[in-house]
PLY file of the C-alpha trace (Angstrom):
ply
format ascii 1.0
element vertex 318
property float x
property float y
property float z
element edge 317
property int vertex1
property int vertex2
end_header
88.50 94.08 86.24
85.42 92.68 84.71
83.82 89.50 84.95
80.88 86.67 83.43
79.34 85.69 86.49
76.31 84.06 84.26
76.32 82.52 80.72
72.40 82.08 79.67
70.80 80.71 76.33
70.59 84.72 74.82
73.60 86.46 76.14
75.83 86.51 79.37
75.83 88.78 82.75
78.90 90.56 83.85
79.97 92.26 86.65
82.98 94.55 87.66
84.17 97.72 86.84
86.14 99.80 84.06
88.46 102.33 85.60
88.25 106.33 84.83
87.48 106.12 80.99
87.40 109.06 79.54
84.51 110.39 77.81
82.36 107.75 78.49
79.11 110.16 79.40
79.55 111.46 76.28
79.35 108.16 74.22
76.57 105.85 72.99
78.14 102.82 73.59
80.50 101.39 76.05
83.51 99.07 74.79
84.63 96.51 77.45
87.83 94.53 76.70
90.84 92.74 78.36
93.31 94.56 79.86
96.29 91.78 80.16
97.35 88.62 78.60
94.64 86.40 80.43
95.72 82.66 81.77
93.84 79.67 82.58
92.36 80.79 85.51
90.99 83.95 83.95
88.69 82.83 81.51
86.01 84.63 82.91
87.71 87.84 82.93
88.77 87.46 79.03
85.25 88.97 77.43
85.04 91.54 75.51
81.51 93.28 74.71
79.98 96.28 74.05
76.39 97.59 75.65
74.77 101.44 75.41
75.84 103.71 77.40
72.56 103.81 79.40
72.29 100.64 79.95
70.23 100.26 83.94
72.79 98.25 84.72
75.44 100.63 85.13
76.46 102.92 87.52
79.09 106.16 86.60
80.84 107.35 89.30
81.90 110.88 88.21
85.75 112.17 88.95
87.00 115.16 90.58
89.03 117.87 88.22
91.13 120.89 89.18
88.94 123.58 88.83
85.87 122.23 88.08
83.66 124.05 90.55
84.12 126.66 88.14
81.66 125.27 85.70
79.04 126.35 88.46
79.81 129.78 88.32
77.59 132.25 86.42
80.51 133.74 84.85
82.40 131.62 82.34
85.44 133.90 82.05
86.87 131.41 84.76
86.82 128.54 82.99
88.75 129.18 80.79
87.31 126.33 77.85
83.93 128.56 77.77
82.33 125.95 75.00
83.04 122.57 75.73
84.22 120.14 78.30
85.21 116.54 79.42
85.38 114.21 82.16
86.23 110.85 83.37
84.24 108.09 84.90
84.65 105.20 86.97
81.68 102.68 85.33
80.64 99.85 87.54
78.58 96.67 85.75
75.99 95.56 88.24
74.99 91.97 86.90
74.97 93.19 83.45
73.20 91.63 80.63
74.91 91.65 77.34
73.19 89.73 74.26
75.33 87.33 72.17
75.35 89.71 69.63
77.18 92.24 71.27
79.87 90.15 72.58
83.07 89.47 70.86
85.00 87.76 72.92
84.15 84.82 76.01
86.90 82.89 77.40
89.61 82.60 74.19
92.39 83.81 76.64
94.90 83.02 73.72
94.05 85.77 71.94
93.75 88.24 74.57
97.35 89.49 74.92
97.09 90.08 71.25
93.86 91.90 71.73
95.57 94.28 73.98
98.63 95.01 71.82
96.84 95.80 69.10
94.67 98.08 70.95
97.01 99.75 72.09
99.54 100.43 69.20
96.22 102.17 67.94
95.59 104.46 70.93
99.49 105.26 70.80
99.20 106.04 66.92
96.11 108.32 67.70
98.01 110.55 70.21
99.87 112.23 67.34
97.03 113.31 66.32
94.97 114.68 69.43
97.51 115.51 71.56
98.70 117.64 68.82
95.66 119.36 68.15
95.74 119.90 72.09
99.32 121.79 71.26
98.07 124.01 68.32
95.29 125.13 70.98
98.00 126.23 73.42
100.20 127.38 70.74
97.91 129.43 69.65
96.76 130.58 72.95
100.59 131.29 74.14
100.68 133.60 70.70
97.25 135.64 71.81
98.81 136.38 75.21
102.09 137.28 74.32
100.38 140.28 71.83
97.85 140.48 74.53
100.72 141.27 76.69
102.61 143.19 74.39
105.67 141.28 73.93
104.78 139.49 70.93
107.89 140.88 69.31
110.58 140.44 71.77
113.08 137.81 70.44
113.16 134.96 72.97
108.78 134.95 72.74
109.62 134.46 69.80
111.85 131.47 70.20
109.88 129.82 73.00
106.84 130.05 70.21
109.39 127.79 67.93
110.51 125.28 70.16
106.71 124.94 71.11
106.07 124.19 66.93
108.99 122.48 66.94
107.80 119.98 69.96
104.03 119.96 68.67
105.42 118.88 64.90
107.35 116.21 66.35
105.03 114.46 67.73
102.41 115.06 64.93
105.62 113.47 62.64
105.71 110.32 65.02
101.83 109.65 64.58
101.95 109.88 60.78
105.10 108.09 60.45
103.69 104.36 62.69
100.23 105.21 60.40
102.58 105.12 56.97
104.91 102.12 58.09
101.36 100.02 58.44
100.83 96.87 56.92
97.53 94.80 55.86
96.57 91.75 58.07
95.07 89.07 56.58
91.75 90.50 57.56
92.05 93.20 55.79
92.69 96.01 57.85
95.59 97.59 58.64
97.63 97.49 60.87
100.30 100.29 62.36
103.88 99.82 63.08
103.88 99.23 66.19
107.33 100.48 67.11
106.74 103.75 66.06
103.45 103.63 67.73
104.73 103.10 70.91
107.47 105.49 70.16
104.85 108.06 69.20
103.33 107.57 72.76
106.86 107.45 74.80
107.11 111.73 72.84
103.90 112.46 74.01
104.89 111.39 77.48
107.04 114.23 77.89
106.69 116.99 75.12
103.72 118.27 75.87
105.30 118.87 79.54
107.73 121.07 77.54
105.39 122.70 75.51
103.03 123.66 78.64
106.15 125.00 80.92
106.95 127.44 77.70
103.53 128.19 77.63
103.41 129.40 81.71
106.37 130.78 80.59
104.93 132.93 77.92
101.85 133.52 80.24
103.11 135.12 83.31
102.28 134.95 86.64
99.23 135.96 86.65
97.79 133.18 85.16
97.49 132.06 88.46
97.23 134.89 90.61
94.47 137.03 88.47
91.55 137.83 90.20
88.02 136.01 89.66
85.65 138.09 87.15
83.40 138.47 89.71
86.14 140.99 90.93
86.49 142.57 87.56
82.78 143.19 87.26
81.92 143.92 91.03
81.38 148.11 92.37
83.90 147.61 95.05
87.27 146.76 93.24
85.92 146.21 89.34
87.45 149.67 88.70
90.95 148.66 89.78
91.10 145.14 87.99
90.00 146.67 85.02
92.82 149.31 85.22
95.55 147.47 86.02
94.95 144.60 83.47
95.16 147.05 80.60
97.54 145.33 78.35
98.01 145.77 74.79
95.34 148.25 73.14
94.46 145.73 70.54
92.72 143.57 72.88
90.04 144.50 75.77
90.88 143.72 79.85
88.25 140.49 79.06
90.19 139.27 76.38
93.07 138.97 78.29
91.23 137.16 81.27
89.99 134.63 78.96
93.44 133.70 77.16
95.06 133.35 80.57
92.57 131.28 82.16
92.37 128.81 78.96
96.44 128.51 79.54
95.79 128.47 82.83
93.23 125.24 82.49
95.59 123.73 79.86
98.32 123.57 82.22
96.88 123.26 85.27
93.53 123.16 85.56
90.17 121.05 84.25
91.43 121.07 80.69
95.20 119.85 81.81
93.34 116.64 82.42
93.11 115.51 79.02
96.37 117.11 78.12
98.97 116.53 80.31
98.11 113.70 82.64
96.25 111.85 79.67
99.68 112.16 77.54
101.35 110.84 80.41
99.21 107.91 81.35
96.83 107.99 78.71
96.51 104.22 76.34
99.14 102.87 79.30
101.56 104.66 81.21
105.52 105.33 79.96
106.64 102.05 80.85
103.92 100.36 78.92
105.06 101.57 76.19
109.12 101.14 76.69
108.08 97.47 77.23
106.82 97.42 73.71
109.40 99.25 72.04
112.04 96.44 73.91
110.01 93.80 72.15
109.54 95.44 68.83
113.06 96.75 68.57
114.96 93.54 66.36
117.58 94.05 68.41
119.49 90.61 66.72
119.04 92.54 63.20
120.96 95.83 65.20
123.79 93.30 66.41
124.26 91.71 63.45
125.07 94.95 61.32
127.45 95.89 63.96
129.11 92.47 63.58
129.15 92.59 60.43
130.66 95.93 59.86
133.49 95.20 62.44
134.81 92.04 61.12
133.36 89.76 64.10
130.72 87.73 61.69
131.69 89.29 58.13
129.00 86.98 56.11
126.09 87.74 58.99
122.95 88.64 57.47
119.89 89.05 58.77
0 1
1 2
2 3
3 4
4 5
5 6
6 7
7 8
8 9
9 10
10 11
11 12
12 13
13 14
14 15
15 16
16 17
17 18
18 19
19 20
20 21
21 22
22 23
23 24
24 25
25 26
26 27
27 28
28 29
29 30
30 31
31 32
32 33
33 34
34 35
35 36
36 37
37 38
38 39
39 40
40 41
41 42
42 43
43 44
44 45
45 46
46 47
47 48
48 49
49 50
50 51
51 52
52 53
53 54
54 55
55 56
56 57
57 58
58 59
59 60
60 61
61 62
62 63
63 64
64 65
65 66
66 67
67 68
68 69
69 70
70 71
71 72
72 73
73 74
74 75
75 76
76 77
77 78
78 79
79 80
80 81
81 82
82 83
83 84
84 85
85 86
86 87
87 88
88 89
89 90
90 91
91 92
92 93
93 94
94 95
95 96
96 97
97 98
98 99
99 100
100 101
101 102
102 103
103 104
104 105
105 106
106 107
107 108
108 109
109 110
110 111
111 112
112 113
113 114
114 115
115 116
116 117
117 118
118 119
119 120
120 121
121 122
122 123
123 124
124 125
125 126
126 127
127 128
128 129
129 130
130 131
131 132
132 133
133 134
134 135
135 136
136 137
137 138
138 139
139 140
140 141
141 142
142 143
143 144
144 145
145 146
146 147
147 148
148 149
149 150
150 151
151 152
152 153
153 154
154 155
155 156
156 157
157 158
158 159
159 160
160 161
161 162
162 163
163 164
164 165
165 166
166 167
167 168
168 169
169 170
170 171
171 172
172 173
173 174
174 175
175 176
176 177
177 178
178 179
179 180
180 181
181 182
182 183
183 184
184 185
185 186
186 187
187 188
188 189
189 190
190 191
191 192
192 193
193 194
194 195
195 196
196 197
197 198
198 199
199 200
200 201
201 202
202 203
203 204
204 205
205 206
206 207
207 208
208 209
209 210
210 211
211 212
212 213
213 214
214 215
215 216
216 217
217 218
218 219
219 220
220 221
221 222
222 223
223 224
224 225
225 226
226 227
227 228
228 229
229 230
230 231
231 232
232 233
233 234
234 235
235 236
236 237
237 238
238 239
239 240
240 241
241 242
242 243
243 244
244 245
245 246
246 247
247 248
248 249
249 250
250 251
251 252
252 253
253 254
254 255
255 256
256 257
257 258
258 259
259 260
260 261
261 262
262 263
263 264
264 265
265 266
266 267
267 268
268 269
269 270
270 271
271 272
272 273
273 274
274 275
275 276
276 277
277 278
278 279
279 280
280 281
281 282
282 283
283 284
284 285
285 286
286 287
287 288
288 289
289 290
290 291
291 292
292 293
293 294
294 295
295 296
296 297
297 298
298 299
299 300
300 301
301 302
302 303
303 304
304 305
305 306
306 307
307 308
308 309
309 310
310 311
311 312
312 313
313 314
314 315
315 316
316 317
């Protein structure tokens, strides 16, 4: 939680802290807002703002990921994502100064309830989209290592490739559906459905679960028990990694290292950050979002068509 301790003649001073936001080293600006419907009492705590990212008055405190010592090796085999990577900071606002200019919101804590809603039906929307594009990664990736492996062909890899599309196209189907449903607001803009949106999010909760156990699946074993290239390239025992991970001619022994290790970080490593805990707890965790879909559901309209179809209230409409 986040603070004004200070409101002066050009802007205000805040103070607090914004939990584990992703990708906030990587960003030029840093977007504070509410995370609850505020009350009386918390009209200090209902601001919203935005300052740049290297502002002196923050401080990032950087988080842990599986793997991540990797990054420090001079090999990048290991890594598994060899080109790019991402991370997760805690950011702490140490008497802050934000200009008037850049703040949006200071003290209307009738509004801020709404604020978050909306917020979030548009994070939930945007996960069938990214988390998708996550899945055609590891799709793809489960594909490279089953012809790396040379089962490509064999019936059920075939079928585990299928359900994984399947999954993946689902939740891609979710995202455009709460972004077609939307409606205009009198601003303007528009606004998703945001039913769907939160039913979008509840999917990615748990399908991309399913579509990274098919993918271990695919993988093998030694995904996780496959010696470091440092032991691949070293005199001692390079000879006999490089023998025995001869898979399919079409592809070389480092080829195969780097497939497994990118399912390996996708499911389980650095990389299974941003895919599988973020779809679980990423824009609010699964009972965020089943709170939403209660709310949103019109259950009265639901009862009344089963009234009316029954006989109990033939001329209810709704």
């Amino acid at each position: 939680f986040l603070r004004v301790v200070e409101r002066r003649e050009d802007g205000i001073v805040v103070r607090g802290a914004k939990m584990h936001q992703t990708g906030a080293l990587n960003s030029h600006q840093i977007l504070v807002m509410p995370t609850q419907t505020m009350r009386e009492e918390d009209r200090d705590y209902a601001v919203a703002f935005s300052v740049p990212a290297d502002d002196p008055g923050i401080l990032y405190i950087y988080g842990r990921q599986a793997s991540d010592t990797r990054k420090l090796e001079a090999s990048k085999v290991d890594v598994g994502n060899a080109n790019y990577g991402g991370q997760e900071v805690i950011i702490i606002f140490e008497d802050t100064f934000v200009p008037y200019k850049n703040v949006y919101m200071l003290g209307e804590i009738d509004f801020t309830g709404m604020l978050v809603e909306r917020f979030a039906g548009y994070h939930r929307q945007s996960y069938g989209g990214c988390k998708v594009g996550n899945g055609d990664v590891l799709i793809g990736a489960s594909q490279t290592v089953a012809e790396c492996n040379g089962c490509a062909k064999a019936s059920h890899i075939k079928d585990k490739i299928i359900e994984m599309i399947h999954l993946n196209e689902t939740l891609f189907s979710c995202g455009i559906a709460c972004s077609c449903e939307g409606s205009p607001t009198r601003a303007g803009n528009y606004q998703i459905d945001m039913l769907l949106a939160n039913v979008c999010k509840q999917n990615v909760t748990r399908l991309p679960y399913e579509i990274a156990r098919l993918a271990q699946d695919i993988a093998g074993g030694l995904m996780v028990t496959m010696p470091s290239d440092a032991d691949f390239t070293s005199d001692e025992v390079g000879e006999w990694c490089r023998k025995l991970m001869v898979g399919d001619a079409r592809y070389s022994v480092e080829d195969r290292q780097r497939i497994l290790r990118l399912i390996e970080a996708m499911t389980i490593g650095s990389v299974a950050v941003g895919y599988l805990t973020e779809s679980m707890h990423g824009a609010g965790s699964p009972q965020a979002q089943r709170i939403m879909i209660g709310r949103q559901a019109n259950m009265e309209a639901k009862k009344a068509l089963a009234r009316r179809l029954c006989g109990i209230d033939p001329d209810g409409l709704f």
